[in-house]
C-alpha positions in Angstrom: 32.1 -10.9 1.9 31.8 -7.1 0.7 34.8 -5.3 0.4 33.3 -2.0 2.5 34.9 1.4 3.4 33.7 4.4 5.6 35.5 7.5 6.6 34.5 9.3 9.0 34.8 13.3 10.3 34.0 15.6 13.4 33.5 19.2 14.2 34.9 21.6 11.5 34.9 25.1 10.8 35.3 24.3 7.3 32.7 26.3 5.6 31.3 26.0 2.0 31.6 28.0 -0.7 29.2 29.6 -3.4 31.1 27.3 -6.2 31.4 23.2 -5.7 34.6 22.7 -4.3 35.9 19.7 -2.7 36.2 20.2 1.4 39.9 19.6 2.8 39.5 17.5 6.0 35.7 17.1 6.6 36.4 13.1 6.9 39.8 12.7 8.9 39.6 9.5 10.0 39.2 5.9 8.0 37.1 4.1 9.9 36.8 0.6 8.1 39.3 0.2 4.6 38.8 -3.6 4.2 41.8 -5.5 2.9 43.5 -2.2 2.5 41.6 -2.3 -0.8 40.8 1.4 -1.0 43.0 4.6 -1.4 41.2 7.8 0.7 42.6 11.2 0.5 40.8 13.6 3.0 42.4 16.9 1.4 40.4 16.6 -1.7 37.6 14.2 -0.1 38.7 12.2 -2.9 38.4 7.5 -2.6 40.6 5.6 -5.2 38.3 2.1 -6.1 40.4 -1.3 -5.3 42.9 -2.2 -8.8 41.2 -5.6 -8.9 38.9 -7.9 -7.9 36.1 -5.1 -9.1 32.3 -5.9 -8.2 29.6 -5.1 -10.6 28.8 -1.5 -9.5 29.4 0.6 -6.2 27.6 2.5 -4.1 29.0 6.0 -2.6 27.4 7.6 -0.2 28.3 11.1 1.5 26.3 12.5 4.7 27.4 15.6 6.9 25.5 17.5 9.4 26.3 21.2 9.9 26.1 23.8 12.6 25.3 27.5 11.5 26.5 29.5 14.1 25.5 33.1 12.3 22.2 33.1 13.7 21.2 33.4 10.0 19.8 31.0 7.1 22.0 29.0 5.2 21.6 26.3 2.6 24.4 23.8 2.0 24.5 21.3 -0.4 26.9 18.3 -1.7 27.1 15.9 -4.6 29.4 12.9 -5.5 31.6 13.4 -9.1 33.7 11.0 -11.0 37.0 12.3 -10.8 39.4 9.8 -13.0 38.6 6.4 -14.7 35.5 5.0 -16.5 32.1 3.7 -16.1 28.4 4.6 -15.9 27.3 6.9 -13.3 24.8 8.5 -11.9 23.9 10.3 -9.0 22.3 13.6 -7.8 23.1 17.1 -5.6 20.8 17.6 -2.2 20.3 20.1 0.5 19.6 21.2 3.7 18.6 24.2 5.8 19.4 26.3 8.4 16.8 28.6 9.8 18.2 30.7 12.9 20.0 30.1 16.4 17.1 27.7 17.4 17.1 25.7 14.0 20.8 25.7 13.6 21.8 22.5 12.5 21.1 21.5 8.4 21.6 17.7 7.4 22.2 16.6 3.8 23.0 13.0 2.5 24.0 12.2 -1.2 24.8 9.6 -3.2 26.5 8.2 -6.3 26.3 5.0 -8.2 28.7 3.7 -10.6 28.6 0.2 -12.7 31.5 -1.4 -14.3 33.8 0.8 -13.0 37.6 1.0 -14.3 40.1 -0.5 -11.9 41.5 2.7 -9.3 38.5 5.1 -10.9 38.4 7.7 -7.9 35.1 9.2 -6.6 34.9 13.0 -4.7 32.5 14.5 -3.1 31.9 18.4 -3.5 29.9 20.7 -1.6 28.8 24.2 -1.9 26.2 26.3 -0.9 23.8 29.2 -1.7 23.9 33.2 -1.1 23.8 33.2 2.5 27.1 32.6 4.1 27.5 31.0 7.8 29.9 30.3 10.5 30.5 27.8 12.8 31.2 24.3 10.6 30.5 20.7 10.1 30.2 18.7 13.1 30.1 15.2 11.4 30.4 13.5 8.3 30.5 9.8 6.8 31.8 9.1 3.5 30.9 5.3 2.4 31.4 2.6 -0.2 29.8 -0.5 -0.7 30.1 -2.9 -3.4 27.3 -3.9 -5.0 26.8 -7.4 -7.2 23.6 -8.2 -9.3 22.3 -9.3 -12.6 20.8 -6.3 -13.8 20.9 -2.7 -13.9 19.2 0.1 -15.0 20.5 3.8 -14.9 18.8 6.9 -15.9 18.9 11.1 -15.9 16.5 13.8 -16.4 17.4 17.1 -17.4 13.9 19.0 -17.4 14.2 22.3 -16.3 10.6 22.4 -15.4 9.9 23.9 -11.8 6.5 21.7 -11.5 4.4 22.8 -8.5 1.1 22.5 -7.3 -0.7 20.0 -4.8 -0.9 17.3 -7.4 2.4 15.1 -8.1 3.6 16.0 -11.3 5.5 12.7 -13.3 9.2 14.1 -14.0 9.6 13.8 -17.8 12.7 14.3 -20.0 13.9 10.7 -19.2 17.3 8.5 -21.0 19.0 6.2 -20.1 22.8 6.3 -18.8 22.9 2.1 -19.3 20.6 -0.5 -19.4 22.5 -3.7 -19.0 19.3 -6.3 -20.2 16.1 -4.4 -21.8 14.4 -7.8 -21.2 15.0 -7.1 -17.6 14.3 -3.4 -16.9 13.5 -1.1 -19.7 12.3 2.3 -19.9 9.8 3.7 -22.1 8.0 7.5 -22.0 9.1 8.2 -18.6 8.6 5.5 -16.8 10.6 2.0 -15.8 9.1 -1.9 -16.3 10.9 -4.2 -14.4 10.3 -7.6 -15.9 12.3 -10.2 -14.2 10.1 -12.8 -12.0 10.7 -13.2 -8.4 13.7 -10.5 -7.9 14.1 -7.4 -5.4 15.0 -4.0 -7.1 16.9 -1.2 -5.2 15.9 1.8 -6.5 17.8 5.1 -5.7 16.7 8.5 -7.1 17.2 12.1 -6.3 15.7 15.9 -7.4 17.0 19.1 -7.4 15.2 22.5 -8.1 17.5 25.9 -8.9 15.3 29.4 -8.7 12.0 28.6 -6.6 12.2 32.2 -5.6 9.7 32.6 -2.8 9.4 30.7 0.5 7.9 27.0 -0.7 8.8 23.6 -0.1 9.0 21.0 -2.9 8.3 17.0 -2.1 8.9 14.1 -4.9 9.9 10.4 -4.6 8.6 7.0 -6.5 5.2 6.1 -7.9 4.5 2.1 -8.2 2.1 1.6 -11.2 0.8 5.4 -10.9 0.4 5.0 -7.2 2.8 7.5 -4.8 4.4 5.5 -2.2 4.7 7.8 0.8 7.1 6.1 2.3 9.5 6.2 -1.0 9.4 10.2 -1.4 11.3 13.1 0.0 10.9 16.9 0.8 13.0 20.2 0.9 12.4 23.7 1.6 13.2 26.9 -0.2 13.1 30.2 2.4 13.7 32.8 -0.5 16.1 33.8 -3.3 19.3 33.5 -1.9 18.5 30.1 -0.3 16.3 28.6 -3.5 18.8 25.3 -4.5 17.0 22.5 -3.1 16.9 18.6 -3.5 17.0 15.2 -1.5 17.2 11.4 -2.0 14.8 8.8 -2.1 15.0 4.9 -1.9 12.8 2.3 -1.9 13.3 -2.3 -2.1 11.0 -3.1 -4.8 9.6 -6.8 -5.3 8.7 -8.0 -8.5 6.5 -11.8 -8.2 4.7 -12.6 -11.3 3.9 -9.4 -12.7 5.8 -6.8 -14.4 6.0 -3.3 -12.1 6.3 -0.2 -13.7 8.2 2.7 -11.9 8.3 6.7 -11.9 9.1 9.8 -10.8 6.4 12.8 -9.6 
């Protein structure tokens, strides 16, 4: 059985700052610590892996929801960092928005992955957010981890600074990988993925993130399954003006692979 742990938070008045910073006491409470097997340290939002017994990767994930009682905009946004230890990570910042005292509340979920992790590696989860300051505070939050065990993995980043745009997906480019564990399993080649392996599900996670969009726009991106967009694999954020322009979300998808090799990317 999985070795899981969640902490949990409630209403704040812990407000973010324009830097990432780790938030002191947005998850107070340990809600699950199986086996004791975790360490959790709510001043620096900070979880200490188990010292043995490792599984092949984990899964973090970090969600809050925030009410903005300024009757203004503001535009939070968190991301999961290795703090201490070893392994091969990746992961990506997202967003939300708050619009006025009617649209006051701004949700953002993140998440990190990390395989063959070092024994007591710890894991912390930073927020921030743009120009526009609010009041009021977070008024939940969930920190999880959940161990993960497969054959095969395949871990990649993009560092494009491209803004893309338009009404036509764009394929994300500037692709390499973090770790392939079995090329003969999933490779990638010119921007895109090949899963290979016959009769095996895929979880694939991704995320975006645009800096400097400027003007009021919205920006949507998720997976594309042999050059077709699956719409229910994509995600969407929205940038109100310069001081609220730092935007991104999550996607995920379950992926089958039967007899024939899929190939996987990004627009």
């Amino acid at each position: 059985m999985a070795t899981l742990f969640q902490a949990t938070g409630g209403t704040t008045t812990l407000i973010p700052t324009k830097a990432w910073t780790a938030p002191n006491g947005m998850f107070t409470t340990v809600a699950r610590n199986d086996g004791s097997a975790y360490s959790w340290a709510s001043t620096t939002s900070t979880v200490t892996l188990p010292s043995s017994g490792l599984a092949n990767g984990y899964l973090i994930i970090a969600a809050f929801e925030f009410q903005d009682t300024s009757n203004g905009r503001h535009n939070p946004q968190g991301k999961i960092v290795q703090a201490s230890g070893t392994g091969n990570i990746v992961g990506g910042a997202t967003s939300g928005y708050n619009r006025d005292a009617s649209e006051d509340r701004s949700y953002v979920r993140t998440w990190a992955m990390v395989d063959s992790p070092s024994a007591g590696a710890t894991f912390q989860f930073q927020w921030k957010r743009d120009n526009e300051s609010p009041t009021g505070g977070t008024v939940r939050s969930e920190f999880q981890v959940i161990p993960l065990y497969y054959s095969n993995i395949g871990m990649y980043k993009s560092t494009t600074a491209a803004l893309y745009g338009g009404t036509t997906p764009n394929q994300t480019t500037g692709w390499t990988a973090v770790h392939e564990s079995d090329t003969a399993a999933i490779q990638l080649a010119t921007n895109q993925v090949t899963v290979k392996t016959a009769n095996t599900r895929y979880l694939v996670l991704g995320s975006w993130f645009f800096e400097g969009l400027g003007g009021r726009t919205q920006r949507w991106g998720g997976l594309r399954d042999g050059g077709t967009f699956l719409n229910h694999a994509k995600s969407y954020a929205y940038s109100r003006n310069g001081n609220n322009d730092e935007v991104g979300e999550m996607f995920t998808h379950l992926i089958e692979r039967t007899t024939a090799n899929k190939t996987l990317d990004v627009a």
